[in-house]
N, C-alpha and C positions, 0 to 999 in steps of 0.2 A: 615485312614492314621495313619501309627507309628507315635509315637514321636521322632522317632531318624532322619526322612523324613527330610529334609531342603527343605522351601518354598523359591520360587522367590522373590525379594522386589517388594513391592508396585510401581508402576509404577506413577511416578509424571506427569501432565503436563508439557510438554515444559515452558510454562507463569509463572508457579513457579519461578522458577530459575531465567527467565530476572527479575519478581517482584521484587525477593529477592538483586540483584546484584545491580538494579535500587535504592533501600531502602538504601542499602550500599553508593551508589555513594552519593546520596543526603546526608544522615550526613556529611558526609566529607566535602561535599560543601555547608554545612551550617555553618560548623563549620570555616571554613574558611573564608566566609562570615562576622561572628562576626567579627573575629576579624580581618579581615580587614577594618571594619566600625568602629570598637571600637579604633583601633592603630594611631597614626601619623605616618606619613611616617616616614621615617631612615632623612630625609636630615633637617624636621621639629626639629624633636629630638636634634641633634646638637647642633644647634644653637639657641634652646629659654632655660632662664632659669627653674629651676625648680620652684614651688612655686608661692605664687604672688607675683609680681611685687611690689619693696617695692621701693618710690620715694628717691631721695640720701638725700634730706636735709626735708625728712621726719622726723626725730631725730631732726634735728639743729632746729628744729620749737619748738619742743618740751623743747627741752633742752634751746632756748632763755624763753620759756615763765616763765618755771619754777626758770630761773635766774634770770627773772623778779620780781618775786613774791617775791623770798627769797630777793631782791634788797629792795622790800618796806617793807618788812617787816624788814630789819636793820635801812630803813629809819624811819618808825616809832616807831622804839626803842629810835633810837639815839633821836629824837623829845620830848621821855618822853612818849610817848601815849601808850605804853606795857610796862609790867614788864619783868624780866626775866622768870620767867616763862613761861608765853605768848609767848614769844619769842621761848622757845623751846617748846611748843607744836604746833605752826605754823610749824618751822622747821620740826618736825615730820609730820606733815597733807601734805605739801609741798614735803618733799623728800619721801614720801609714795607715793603721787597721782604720781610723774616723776617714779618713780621704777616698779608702775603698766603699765603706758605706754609704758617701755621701755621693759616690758620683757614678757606683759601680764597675767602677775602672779597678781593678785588682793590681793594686800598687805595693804590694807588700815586699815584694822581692825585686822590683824593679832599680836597676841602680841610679845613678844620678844623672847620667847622659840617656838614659830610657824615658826618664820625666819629663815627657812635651807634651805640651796643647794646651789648651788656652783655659780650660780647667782646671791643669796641675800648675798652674805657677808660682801661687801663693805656695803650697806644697816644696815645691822647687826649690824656692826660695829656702824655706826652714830646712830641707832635708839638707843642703849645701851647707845652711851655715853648724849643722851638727854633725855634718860628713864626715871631716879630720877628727876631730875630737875622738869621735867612738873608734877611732881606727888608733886610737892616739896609742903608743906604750905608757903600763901605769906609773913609770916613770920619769915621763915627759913634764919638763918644766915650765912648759908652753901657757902663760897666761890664758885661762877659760874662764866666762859666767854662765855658769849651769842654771842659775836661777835667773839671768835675761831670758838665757832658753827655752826655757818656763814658762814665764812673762807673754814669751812671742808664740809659743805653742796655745798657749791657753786663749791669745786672743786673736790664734786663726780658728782653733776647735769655735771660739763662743761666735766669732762675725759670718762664719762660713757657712 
């Protein structure tokens, strides 16, 4: 035989071809498959929200208990049973523990140059202006309003 000859092609069976078309059909209708089982419907979609379900006075639980707390803790200022001092490192323990709840940022330990973004500011702010104070010696003659502190804790715990 030349090499310039041209041969016939290879003659397939018939059952190739259905195999191969058959192999085709089926991806397609697996893949379809997925993701018909993986999907909600369009009418599901709609109407639930995204996320989980967060209950309404889920917050207002929150936010009563921690007005509670800073409440006793002005009550046993005023009694005489804390110093100032004391008094702003509760404030601080207090409006850290409501800041971690509220935003799931775990700010408890976090120090004052740690507090960024656009969530902690308020936070920031309060934890600043109680920062010296709590770090104060109990002999420090440093002019404090423990009960402004109070004041401005209670009315980030209640707007926040």
């Amino acid at each position: 035989m030349a090499p310039t000859e041209l041969r016939d092609p290879v003659p397939y069976p018939l059952w190739w071809l259905v195999l191969g078309c058959a192999m085709i059909l089926a991806a397609i209708m697996l893949v379809v498959l997925v993701l018909r089982l993986t999907r909600r419907p369009a009418h599901d979609r709609r109407h639930r929200p995204r996320g989980a379900p967060i209950r309404a006075d889920h917050f207002g639980l929150i936010r009563a208990e921690h007005s509670r707390q800073l409440a006793v803790l002005g009550q046993r200022h005023s009694l005489g049973e804390l110093d100032d001092r004391a008094v702003y490192q509760g404030i601080s323990v207090i409006v850290r523990s409501f800041a971690a709840e509220r935003t799931g940022v775990d700010v408890r330990t976090l120090t004052l140059s740690e507090l960024e973004g656009p969530q902690l500011t308020r936070l920031r702010t309060l934890i600043g202006e109680t920062y010296r104070p709590s770090f104060a010696d109990p002999g420090d003659d440093q002019p404090r309003d423990p009960n402004k502190a109070l004041r401005v804790a209670q009315m980030l715990v209640s707007r926040w």
